[in-house]
SELODREN-271722 format. One record per residue (C-alpha): residue number from 0; x, y, z; residue in one letter. Coordinates in Angstrom, 3 decimals. Example, Ala and Ser with C-alpha at 12.3 -4.5 7.8 and 13.67 -1.06 7.14 Angstrom:
residues 2
i	east	north	up	aa
0	12.300	-4.500	7.800	a
1	13.670	-1.060	7.140	s
This chain:
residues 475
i	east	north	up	aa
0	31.465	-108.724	65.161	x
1	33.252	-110.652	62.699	x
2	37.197	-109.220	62.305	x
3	39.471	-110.281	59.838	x
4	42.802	-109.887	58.641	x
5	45.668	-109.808	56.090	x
6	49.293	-110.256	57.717	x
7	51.775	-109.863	54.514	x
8	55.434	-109.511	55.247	x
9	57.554	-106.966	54.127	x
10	59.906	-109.075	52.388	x
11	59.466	-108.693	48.701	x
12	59.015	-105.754	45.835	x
13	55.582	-105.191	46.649	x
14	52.187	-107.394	47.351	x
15	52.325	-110.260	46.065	x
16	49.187	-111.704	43.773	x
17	48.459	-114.261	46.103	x
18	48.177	-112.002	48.633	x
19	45.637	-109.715	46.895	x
20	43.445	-112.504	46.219	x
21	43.648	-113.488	50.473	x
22	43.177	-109.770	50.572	x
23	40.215	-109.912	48.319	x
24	38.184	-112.674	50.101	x
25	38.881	-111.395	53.748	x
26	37.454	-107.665	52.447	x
27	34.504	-109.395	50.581	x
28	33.710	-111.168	53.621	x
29	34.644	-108.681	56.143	x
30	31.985	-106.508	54.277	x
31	29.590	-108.756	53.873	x
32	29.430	-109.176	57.591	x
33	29.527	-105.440	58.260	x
34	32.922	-106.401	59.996	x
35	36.254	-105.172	60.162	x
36	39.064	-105.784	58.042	x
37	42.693	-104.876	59.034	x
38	46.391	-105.035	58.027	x
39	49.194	-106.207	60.157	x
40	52.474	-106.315	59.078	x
41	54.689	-109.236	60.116	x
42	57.785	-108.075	60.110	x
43	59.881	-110.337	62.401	x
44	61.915	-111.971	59.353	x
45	64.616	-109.305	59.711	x
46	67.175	-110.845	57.733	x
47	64.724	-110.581	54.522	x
48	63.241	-107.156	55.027	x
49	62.600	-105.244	51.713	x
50	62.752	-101.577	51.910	x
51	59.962	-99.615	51.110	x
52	57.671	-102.760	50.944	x
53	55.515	-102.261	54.116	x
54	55.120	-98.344	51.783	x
55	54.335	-100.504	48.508	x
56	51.849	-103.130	50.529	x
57	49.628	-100.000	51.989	x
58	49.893	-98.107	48.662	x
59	48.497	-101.007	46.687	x
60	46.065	-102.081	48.726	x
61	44.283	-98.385	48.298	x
62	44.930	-98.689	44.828	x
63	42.706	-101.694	44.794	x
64	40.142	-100.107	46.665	x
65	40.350	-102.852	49.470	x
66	40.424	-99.931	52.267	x
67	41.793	-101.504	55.654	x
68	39.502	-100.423	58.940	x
69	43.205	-100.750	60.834	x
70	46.662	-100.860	60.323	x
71	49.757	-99.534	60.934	x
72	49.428	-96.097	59.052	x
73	45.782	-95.432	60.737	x
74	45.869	-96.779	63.619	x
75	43.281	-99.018	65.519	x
76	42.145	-100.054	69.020	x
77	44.816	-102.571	68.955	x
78	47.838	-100.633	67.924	x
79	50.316	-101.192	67.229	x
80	50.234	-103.188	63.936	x
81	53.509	-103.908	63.197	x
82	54.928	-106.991	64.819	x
83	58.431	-105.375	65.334	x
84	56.724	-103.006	67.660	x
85	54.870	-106.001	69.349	x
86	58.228	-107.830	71.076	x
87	57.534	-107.467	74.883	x
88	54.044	-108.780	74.160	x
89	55.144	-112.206	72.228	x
90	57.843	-112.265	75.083	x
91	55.733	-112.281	78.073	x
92	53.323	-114.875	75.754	x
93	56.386	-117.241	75.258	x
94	57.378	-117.770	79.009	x
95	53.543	-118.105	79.970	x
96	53.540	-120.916	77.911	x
97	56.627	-122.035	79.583	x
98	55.100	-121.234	82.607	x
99	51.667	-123.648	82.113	x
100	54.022	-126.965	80.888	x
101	52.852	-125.885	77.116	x
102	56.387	-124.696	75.892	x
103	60.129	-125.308	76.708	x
104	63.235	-123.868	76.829	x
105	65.816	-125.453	74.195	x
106	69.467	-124.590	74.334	x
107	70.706	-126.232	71.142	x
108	73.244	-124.374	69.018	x
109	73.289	-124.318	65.481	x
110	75.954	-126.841	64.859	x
111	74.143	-129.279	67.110	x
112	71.146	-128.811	65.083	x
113	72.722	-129.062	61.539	x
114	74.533	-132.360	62.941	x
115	71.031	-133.337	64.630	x
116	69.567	-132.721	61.047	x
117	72.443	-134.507	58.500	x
118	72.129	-138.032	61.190	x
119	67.784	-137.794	60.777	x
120	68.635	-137.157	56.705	x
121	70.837	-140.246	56.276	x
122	68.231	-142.020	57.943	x
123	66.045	-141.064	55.331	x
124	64.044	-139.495	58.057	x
125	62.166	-135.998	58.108	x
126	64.488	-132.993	59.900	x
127	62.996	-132.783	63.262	x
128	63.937	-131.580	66.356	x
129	65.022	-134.709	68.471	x
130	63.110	-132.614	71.593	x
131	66.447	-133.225	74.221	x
132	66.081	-129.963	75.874	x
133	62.112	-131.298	76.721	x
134	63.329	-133.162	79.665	x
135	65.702	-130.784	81.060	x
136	65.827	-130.237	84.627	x
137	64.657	-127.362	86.706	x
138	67.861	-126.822	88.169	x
139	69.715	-127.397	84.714	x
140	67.523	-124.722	83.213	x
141	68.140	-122.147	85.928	x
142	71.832	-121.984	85.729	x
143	71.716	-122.219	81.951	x
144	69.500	-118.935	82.376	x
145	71.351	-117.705	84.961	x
146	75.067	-117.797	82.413	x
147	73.191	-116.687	79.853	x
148	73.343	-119.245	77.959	x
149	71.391	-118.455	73.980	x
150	68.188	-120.256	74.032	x
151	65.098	-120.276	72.045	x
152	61.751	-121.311	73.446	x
153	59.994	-124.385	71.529	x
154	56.395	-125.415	71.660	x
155	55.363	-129.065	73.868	x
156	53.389	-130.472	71.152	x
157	51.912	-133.670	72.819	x
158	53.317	-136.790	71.754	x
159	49.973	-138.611	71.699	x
160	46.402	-138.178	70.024	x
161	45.144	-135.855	67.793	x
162	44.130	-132.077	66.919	x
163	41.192	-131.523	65.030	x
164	39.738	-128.576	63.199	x
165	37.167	-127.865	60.963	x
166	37.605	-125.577	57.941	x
167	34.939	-123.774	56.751	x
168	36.187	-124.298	53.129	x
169	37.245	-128.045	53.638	x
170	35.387	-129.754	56.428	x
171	37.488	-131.590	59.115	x
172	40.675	-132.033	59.344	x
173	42.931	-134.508	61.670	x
174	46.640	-133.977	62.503	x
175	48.204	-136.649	64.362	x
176	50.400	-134.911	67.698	x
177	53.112	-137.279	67.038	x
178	53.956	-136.086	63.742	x
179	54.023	-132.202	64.502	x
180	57.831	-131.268	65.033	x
181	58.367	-128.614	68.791	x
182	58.194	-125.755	66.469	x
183	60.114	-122.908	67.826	x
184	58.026	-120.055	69.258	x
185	60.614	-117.507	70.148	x
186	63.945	-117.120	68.862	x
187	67.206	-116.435	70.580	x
188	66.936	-112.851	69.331	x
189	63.805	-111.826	71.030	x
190	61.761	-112.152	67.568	x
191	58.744	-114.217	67.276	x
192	58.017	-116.956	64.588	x
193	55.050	-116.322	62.710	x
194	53.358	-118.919	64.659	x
195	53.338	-117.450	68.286	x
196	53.325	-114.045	66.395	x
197	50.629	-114.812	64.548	x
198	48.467	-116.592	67.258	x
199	48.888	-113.940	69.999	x
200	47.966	-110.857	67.518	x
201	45.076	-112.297	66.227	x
202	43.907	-113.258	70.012	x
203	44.463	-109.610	71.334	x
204	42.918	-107.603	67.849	x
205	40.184	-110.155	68.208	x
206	40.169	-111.813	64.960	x
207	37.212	-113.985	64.698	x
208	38.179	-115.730	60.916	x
209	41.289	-116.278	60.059	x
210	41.151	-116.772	56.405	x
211	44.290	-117.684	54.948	x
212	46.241	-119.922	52.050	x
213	46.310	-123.652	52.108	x
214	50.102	-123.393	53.055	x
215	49.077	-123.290	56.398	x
216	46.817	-125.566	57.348	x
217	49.637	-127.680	58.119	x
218	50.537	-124.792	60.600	x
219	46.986	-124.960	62.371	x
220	47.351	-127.692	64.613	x
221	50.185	-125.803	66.276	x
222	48.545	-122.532	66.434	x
223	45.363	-124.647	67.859	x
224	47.763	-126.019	70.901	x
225	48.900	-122.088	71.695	x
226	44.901	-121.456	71.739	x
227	44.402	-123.949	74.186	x
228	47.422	-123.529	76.489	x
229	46.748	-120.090	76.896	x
230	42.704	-121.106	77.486	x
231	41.583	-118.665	74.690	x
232	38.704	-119.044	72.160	x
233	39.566	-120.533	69.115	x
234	38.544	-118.150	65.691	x
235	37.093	-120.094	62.537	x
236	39.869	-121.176	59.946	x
237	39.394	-121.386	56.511	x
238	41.936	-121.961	54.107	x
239	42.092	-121.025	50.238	x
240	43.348	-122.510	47.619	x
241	46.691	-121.835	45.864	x
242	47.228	-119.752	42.927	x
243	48.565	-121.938	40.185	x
244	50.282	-121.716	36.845	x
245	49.141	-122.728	33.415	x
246	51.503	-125.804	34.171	x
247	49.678	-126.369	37.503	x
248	52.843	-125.798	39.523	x
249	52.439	-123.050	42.273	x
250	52.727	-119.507	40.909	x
251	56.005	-117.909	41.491	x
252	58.047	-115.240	39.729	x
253	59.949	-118.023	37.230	x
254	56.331	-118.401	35.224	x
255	54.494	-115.421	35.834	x
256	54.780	-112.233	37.372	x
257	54.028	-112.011	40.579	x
258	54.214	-108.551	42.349	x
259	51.041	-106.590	41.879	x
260	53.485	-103.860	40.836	x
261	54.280	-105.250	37.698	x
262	50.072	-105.419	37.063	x
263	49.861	-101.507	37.652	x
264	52.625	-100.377	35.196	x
265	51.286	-103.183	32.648	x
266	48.327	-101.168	32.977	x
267	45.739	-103.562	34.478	x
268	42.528	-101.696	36.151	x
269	42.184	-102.646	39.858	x
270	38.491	-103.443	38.993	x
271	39.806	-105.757	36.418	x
272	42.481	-107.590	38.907	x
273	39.721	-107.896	41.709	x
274	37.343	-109.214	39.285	x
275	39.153	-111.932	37.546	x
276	40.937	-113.146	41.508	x
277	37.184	-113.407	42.487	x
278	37.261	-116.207	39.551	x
279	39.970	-118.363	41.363	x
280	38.348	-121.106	42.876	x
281	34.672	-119.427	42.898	x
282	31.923	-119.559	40.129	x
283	29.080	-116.478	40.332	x
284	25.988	-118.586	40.809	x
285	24.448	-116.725	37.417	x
286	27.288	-118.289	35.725	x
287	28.778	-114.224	35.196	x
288	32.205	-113.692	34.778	x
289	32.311	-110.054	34.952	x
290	30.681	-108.614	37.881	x
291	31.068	-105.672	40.418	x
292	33.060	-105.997	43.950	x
293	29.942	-105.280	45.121	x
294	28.066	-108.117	43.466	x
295	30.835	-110.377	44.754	x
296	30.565	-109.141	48.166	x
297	26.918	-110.165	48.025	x
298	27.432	-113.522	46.133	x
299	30.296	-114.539	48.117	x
300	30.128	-118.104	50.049	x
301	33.213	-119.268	51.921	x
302	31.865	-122.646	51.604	x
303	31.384	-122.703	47.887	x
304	35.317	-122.309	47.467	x
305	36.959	-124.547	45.240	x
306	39.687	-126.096	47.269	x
307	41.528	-127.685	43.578	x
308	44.337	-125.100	42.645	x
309	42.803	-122.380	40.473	x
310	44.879	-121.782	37.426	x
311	46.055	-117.792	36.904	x
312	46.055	-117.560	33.419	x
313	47.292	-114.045	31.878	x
314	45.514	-114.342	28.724	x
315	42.105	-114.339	30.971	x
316	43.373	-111.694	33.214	x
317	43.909	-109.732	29.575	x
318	40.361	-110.178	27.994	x
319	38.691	-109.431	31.299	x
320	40.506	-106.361	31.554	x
321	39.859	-105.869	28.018	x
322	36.361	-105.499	28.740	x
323	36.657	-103.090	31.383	x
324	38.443	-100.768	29.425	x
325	35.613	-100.832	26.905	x
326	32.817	-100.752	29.234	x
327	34.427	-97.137	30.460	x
328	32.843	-94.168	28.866	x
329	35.658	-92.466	26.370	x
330	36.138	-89.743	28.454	x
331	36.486	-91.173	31.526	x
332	39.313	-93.709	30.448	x
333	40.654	-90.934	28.399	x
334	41.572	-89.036	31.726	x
335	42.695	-92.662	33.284	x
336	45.115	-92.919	30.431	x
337	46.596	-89.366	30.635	x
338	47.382	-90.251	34.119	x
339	48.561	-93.547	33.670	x
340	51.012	-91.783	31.293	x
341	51.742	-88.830	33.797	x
342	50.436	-86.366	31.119	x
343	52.968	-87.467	28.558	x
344	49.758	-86.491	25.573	x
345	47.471	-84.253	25.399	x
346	44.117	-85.417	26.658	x
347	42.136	-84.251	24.296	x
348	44.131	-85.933	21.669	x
349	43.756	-88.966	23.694	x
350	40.158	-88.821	23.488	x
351	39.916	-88.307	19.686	x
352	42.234	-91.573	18.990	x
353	40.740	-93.728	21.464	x
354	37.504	-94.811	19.734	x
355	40.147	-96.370	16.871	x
356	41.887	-98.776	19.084	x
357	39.968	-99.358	22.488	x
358	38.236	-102.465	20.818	x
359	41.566	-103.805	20.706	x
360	43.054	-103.006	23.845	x
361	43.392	-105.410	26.585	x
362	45.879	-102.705	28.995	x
363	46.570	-99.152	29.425	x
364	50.282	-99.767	27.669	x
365	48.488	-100.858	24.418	x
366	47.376	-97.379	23.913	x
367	50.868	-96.557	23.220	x
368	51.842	-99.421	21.347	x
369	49.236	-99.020	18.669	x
370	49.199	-95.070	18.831	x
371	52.675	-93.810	19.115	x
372	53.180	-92.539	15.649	x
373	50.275	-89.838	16.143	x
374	52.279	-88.468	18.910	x
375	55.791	-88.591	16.590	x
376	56.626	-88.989	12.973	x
377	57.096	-92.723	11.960	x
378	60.693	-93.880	10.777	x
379	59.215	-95.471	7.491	x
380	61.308	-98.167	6.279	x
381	62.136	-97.873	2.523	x
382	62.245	-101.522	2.090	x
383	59.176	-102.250	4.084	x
384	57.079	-99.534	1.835	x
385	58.601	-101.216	-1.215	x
386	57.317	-104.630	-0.104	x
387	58.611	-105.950	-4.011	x
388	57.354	-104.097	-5.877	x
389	59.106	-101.432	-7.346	x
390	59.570	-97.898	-7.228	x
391	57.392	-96.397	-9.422	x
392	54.282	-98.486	-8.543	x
393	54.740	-97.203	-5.013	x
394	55.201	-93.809	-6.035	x
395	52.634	-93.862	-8.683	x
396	49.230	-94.269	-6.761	x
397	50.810	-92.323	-3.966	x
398	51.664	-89.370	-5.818	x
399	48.212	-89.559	-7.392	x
400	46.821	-90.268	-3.877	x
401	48.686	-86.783	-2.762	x
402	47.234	-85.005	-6.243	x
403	43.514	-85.948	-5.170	x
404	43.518	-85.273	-1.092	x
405	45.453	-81.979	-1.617	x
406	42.081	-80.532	-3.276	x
407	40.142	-81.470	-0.890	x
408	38.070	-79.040	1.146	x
409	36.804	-81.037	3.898	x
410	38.224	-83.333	5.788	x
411	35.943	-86.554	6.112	x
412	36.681	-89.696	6.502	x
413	34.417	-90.506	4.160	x
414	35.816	-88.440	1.298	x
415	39.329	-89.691	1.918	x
416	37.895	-93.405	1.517	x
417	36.503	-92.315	-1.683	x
418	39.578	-90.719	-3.121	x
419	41.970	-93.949	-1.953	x
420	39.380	-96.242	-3.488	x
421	38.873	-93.769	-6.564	x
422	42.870	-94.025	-7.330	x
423	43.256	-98.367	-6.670	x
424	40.263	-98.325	-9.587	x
425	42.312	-96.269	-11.777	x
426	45.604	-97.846	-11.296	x
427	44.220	-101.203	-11.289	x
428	44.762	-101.931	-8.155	x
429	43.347	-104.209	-5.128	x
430	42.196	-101.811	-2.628	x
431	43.510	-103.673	0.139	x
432	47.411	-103.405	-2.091	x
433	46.717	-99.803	-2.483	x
434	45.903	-99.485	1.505	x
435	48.638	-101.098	2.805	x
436	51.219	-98.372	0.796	x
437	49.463	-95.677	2.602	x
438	49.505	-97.227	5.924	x
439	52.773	-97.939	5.910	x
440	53.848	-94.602	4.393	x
441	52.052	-92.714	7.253	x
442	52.150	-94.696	9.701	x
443	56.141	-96.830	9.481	x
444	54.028	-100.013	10.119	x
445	51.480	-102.889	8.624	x
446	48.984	-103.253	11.634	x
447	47.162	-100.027	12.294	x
448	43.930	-98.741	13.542	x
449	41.652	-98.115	10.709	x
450	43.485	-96.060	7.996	x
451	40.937	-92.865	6.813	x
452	39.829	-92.179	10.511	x
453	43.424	-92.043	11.141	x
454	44.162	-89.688	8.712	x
455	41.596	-87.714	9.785	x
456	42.799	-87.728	13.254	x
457	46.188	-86.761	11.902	x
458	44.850	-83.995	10.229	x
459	45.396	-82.617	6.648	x
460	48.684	-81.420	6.806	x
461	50.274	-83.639	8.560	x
462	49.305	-86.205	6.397	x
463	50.568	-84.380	3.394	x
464	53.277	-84.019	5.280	x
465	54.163	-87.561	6.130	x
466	52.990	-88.904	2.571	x
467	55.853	-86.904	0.775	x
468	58.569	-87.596	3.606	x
469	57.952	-91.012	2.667	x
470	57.761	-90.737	-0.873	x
471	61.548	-88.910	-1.023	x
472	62.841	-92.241	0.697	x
473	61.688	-94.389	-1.876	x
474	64.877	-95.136	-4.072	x
């Protein structure tokens, strides 16, 4: 059965978007296998632990939809999931490898490192370690153990020939041994690295595709040596490609926001998020760009993954989610958006603006933006009604305007069109001059949905209302 993974650490506000789109393609092809997908958390890193981010990491992947078969708040036949309830295990791991010639003990301090590390810089050489504990004695070892003396345990890498993989995204790949550094395994506190972490949890859950960023493939070849020390079956790597700015640097926080946190309370749909990450690196063979998770899982090739950096462009992100928002029934978004706003409107109310301004939308917040002053009366600027002109041919049409509406016994938007037209042809005036005066005057601003239906939403006496408020600020 194939078994996959996601392994984010608990280190920052929240997931991060390049983990959602790992997240995305191990679900998609979890599902598409009728496999397993599950969550580990690594957190070994203790010095850069976030609080409340393992909480955040769960919440948002159910918000997604990307519903883990395991983890650490469910559970799983290979609990525990957390790696900081996993120490004995990477432990025992550590001094097997010891044990078979594939790791060592190393007993270097960190000022012996740091001065090992400035003499390799002035050389103009790459930091390595300079592997003297490797040919330690026996005996040496034992009394070094036996005083207690802080060590770490550091992977043999072979100092000859090569490791070879194949990735299932892009083809072989060749490492020489000589060039891999004696990575340290476990550290002098007991904790893992990620690397024998990593390799020894997704042996024992029986991970079968480890499907993962492009930042570590240079990683692989080490995690291929633990494999084969230990005499266990290697899983299938494939490695995506990473997320990139408009600028093609890699995407971090300084260009564009990066926790999936800041997506939700911009008011992105999860739908939306999922469908435009699909994008990154993959093209729908029917040329689609908006498409189901379900479609994707169908459509989904591991093989037909770009392996060039995709670009994550917000302006994309924005018109895809643009047209989800419009391809949602007014009701049903209508409800989304009273939630989103923790019942801060009236739903109803909600419902009756909507079908002005969801053509322009492109997130939840813009409903806001371009509706607030049906939910509170506008502070109309004086000057910004005057626009030039003067003060009686602002009050002139408008007063007229006020004369005409006030007699009115329904309230259409069609009859309200007729009267504002009716009163620009007496005065004179361009209809689009004579609009502007009332938008402004009921609205405090220049850019609004599309002025009769929203005096009809706003309803006859509130318009009154509003018309002579701004009328008795004109000086």
């Amino acid at each position: 059965m194939v078994r996959v993974r996601i392994a984010p650490s608990p280190t920052g506000e929240d997931l991060h978007i390049g983990n959602v789109y790992t997240a995305l393609i191990n679900f998609a092809f979890a599902k598409q296998n009728k496999g397993k997908f599950l969550i580990r958390i690594e957190d070994t890193d203790r010095t850069r632990l976030v609080s409340g981010s393992e909480e955040r990491i769960l919440d948002s992947l159910c918000w997604l939809g990307l519903a883990y078969d395991e983890g650490p708040d469910i559970g799983g036949p290979y609990a525990p999931y957390r790696q900081s309830d996993r120490l004995k295990i990477y432990k025992n791991y550590a001094e097997e490898l010891v044990r078979v010639g594939a790791a060592y003990y190393c007993f270097c301090d960190t000022k012996t490192l740091e001065e090992m590390r400035e003499i390799q810089q002035k050389r103009g050489e790459v930091p390595r370690y300079d592997q003297r504990c490797r040919s330690l004695k026996n005996e040496e070892i034992r009394q070094k153990l036996k005083h207690k003396t802080p060590y770490v345990i550091r992977l043999k890498v072979p100092q000859a020939g090569q490791t070879k993989f194949t990735d299932l995204i892009r083809g072989e790949i060749t490492f020489e041994n000589g060039l891999i550094d004696d990575q340290v395994l476990l550290k002098s506190d007991g904790f893992p690295t990620y690397h024998l972490g990593v390799v020894t949890d997704d042996h024992l859950m029986k991970i079968t595709h480890i499907i993962r960023a492009e930042e570590w493939i240079s990683s692989t070849p080490k995690h291929i040596l633990i494999y084969k020390a230990l005499g266990w079956e290697l899983p299938f790597f494939a490695h995506l490609p990473l997320l990139r700015n408009p600028d093609h640097s890699k995407l971090s926080k300084r260009h564009n926001p990066v926790w999936l946190s800041w997506y939700r309370e911009q008011g992105y749909l999860p739908e939306a998020i999922l469908n435009y990450l699909a994008l990154m690196g993959w093209a729908h063979p029917e040329a689609k760009e908006i498409f189901t998770l379900e479609e994707f899982i169908k459509k989904l090739k591991l093989e037909k993954i770009q392996t060039t950096g995709p670009v994550f462009d917000l302006q994309k992100l924005d018109w895809v989610n643009g047209v989800y928002l419009r391809q949602k029934p007014i009701r049903q978004l209508a409800k989304q958006i009273f939630e989103f706003y923790l019942k801060k409107y009236p739903e109803e109310k909600i419902a009756q603006i909507l079908p002005l301004v969801v053509e322009r939308m492109k997130k939840l917040t813009d409903f806001e933006n371009f509706t607030d002053f049906f939910f509170k009366k506008p502070a109309v600027d004086p000057t910004l009604l005057l626009s030039g002109k003067t003060k009686e041919e602002v009050e002139t049409p408008l007063n007229l305007f006020l004369f005409k509406i006030d007699k009115l016994k329904s309230w259409k938007k069609q009859d309200l069109e007729k009267e504002g037209r009716g009163v620009a042809k007496e005065l004179s005036l361009k209809d689009g001059d004579f609009f502007m005066i009332l938008r402004i005057a009921l609205t405090g601003k220049t850019v609004t949905p599309p002025l009769f239906e929203t005096m009809k939403v706003l309803g006859k006496t509130e318009t009154l209302d509003r018309l002579q408020v701004s009328l008795g600020k004109i000086k």
